[in-house]
C-alpha positions, 0 to 999 in steps of 0.5 A: 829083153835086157837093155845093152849098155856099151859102157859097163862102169857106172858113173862113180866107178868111172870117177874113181878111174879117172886122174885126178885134178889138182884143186884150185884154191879160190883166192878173193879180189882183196888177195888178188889185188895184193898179188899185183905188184905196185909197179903195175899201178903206177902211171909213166907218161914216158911209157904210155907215149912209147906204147902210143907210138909202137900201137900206131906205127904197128897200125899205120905200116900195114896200112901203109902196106895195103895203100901200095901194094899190088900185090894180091897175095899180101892183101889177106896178111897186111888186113890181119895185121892191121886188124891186131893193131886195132886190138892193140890200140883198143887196149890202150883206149880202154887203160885210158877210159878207165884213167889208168893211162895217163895222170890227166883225165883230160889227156886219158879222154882224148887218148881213149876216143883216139884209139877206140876210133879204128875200131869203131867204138864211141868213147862216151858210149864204152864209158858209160856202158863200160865203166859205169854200168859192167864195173858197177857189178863186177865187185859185189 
């Protein structure tokens, strides 16, 4: 009894039809890090207030939302943005815990346990579990 295939093509026909893509070339951390503008690595204590600010506002209007409404129907949006906030905020706790924020460590700190605080993250725990450990890694 001869078996039934219901593609007929063998695999390396099927590779020869196939469309072709493009090849990535692979570029090494020391490449990539020469990409990067040196704007990017440069410190504004002007622009991590300002980002500071909009990150709590944008945190605090949908709580303020949910504190007063009475509306059901706004409950499900005002939740959703409140919960982008805290990502929001958490991305400045993690630039501050890796003292990208801020020139002061101590200011980073406090930054850093500050915003990681909405999302329920210990600063110390995320330093340790983060910087110390995961990038103690991710370069070799």
């Amino acid at each position: 009894m001869r078996r039934v295939s219901l593609v007929d093509d063998t695999p390396d026909q099927l590779a020869a039809t196939a469309p072709r893509r493009p090849k990535v070339r692979e570029r090494s951390l020391n490449e990539v890090r020469e990409i990067i503008p040196a704007t990017c690595y440069r410190r504004s204590a002007g622009r991590a207030s300002l980002a500071l600010v909009q990150a709590v506002v944008l945190y605090l209007l949908p709580l303020a939302g949910l504190a007063l409404t009475d509306r059901w129907y706004l409950v499900l949006p005002l939740w959703l943005l409140a919960g982008l906030a805290v990502s929001g905020l958490f991305v400045l706790g993690h630039d501050a815990s890796h003292g990208a924020l801020l020139e002061s460590r101590r200011a980073n700190r406090l930054v850093a346990q500050a915003c990681m605080a909405p999302s329920a993250h210990v600063e110390a725990a995320w330093d340790l579990g983060h910087n110390r450990i995961h990038h103690g890694y991710t370069t070799r």
